[in-house]
C-alpha angles and dihedrals in degrees: 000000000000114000115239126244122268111267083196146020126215111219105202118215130190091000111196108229112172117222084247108054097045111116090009100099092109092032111120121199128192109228128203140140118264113267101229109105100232104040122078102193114143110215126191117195125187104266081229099070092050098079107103124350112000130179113203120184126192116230103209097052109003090242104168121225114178138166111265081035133129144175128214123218086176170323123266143191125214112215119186125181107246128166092353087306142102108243129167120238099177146016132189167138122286104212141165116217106234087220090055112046084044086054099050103038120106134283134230145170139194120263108222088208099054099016087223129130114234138163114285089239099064079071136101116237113264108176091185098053121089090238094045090236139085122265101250131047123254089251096070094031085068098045092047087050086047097063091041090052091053085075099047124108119243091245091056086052089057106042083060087055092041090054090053085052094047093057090043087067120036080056086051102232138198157216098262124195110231090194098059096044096047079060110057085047084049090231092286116111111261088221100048111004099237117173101245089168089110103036105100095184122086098215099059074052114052134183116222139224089229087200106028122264087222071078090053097252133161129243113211141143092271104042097039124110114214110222129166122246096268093047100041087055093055094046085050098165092322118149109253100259084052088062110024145054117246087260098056095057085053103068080028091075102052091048092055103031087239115144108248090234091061098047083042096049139073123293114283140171123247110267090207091060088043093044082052088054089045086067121084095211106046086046096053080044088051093051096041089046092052101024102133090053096053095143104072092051088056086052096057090040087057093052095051092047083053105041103030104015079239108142115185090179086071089050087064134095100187103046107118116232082234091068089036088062090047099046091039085042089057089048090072095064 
């Protein structure tokens, strides 16, 4: 949906913005812990620099990390019984590619409210950045709308609310039982397999509106993808093509009870909500039961008229002419 106007503006005196972090807001670094065993120096190096050779030196103890390199933890040797013996079949080398550990460590970027680094998944998803995240950290995303929600009336809190409300039911959704879903994932993330056994917050555990809610629709144990933190937040509402491989629907689609052509196919809205706004009951409930935010109604009608030539307005006996105008009036702009 639209998003609102601001009821405030924050008009930001004396910001802090460190030497280091200007012009570093879509930089993103790789972090991980220097490989030599006795040194516990944490590098971070510009994922940038990290295409091709690299050389990368810690500064704490020169320990040298390259492309092509590699460090050994230690030898082994392989025994298998055979013939009523102990014999070895193989002996060798552990070692940890130096690629490798470089390519799969962590990322990270720097926040330019806080001018701290912290991991890109403590980001919000920003498609038109170069980094594909906002420019500061959730952290102080909340604090800033904290301070802009200090000055917001309490009817302007509830009709938020309310709006939540409003979607949750024209999807038609339901009590959902996290257990049983976190089962049949296994408790590892479907998009990137990531182990949530031993999360005990649901947020760092999300359940997913496997087709967007902004389509109307609903979010249920049988329905719900299970993604981990990082992953709910880059779907973020996108259609599932947007989001995953061919393959991936695939066994989406026998985990949610989707057909394969829906979650493969364009963006729709969901023909259960639309069949509910078909029915002139359920709509002048609808209106009566959200009237004093009938805005945002007017907004989603709106949005339908524009995107599906579907009007709801037109489905009710009780809508004043004098909403219609306003709502048609809208339209124009």
């Amino acid at each position: 949906m639209a998003r609102r106007k601001s009821y405030s503006k924050v008009k930001k005196h004396d910001q802090i913005r460190a030497d280091h972090v200007k012009g570093m807001g879509d930089v993103v670094f790789k972090g991980f812990q220097c490989l030599n065993p006795n040194c516990e120096h944490f590098i971070t190096v510009r994922e940038d620099q990290l295409d091709g050779d690299f050389e990368i030196i810690c500064e704490k103890c020169d320990y040298l990390m390259h492309a092509g390199g590699e460090t050994t933890f230690f030898k082994y040797d392989m025994e298998v019984e055979h013939g009523g013996a102990s014999i070895i079949a193989e002996s060798g080398d552990f070692t940890v590619l130096h690629e490798e550990y470089v390519h799969e460590a962590e990322e990270f970027k720097y926040c330019i409210v806080c001018n701290s680094m912290k991991p890109l998944s403590y980001f919000d998803n920003h498609r038109s950045r170069n980094s594909g995240r906002q420019g500061e950290c959730r952290l102080c995303k909340k604090i800033y709308n904290s301070i802009k929600n200090g000055t917001r009336i309490s009817d302007q809190h509830r009709e938020s609310a309310q709006k939540r409300r409003m979607y949750m039911d024209l999807s038609g959704h339901e009590k959902i039982n996290s257990k049983e879903i976190y089962e049949k994932y296994n408790y590892r993330c479907f998009k990137c397999n990531k182990d949530l056994s031993n999360v005990e917050s649901s947020i760092e555990r999300p359940l997913d509106h496997t087709l967007p809610v902004y389509f109307l629709w609903p979010l249920n144990t049988k329905n719900a993808t299970l993604l981990c933190r990082k992953c709910n937040g880059e779907k973020s509402g996108s259609w599932p093509t947007e989001f995953y491989s061919t393959s991936e629907i695939q066994r989406l689609s026998v985990f949610t009870g989707y057909p394969f052509e829906l979650l493969n196919g364009a963006p729709t809205y969901n023909p259960a909500a639309l069949e509910r706004l078909s029915d002139p009951e359920l709509v002048d409930e609808l209106l009566a039961k959200y009237s004093r935010y009938l805005g945002e109604i007017i907004k989603l009608r709106n949005r339908l008229v524009r995107e599906i030539d579907f009007d709801f307005f037109k489905n009710s006996n009780t809508i004043s002419s004098t909403w219609i105008d306003l709502a048609n009036e809208q339209l124009k702009n």
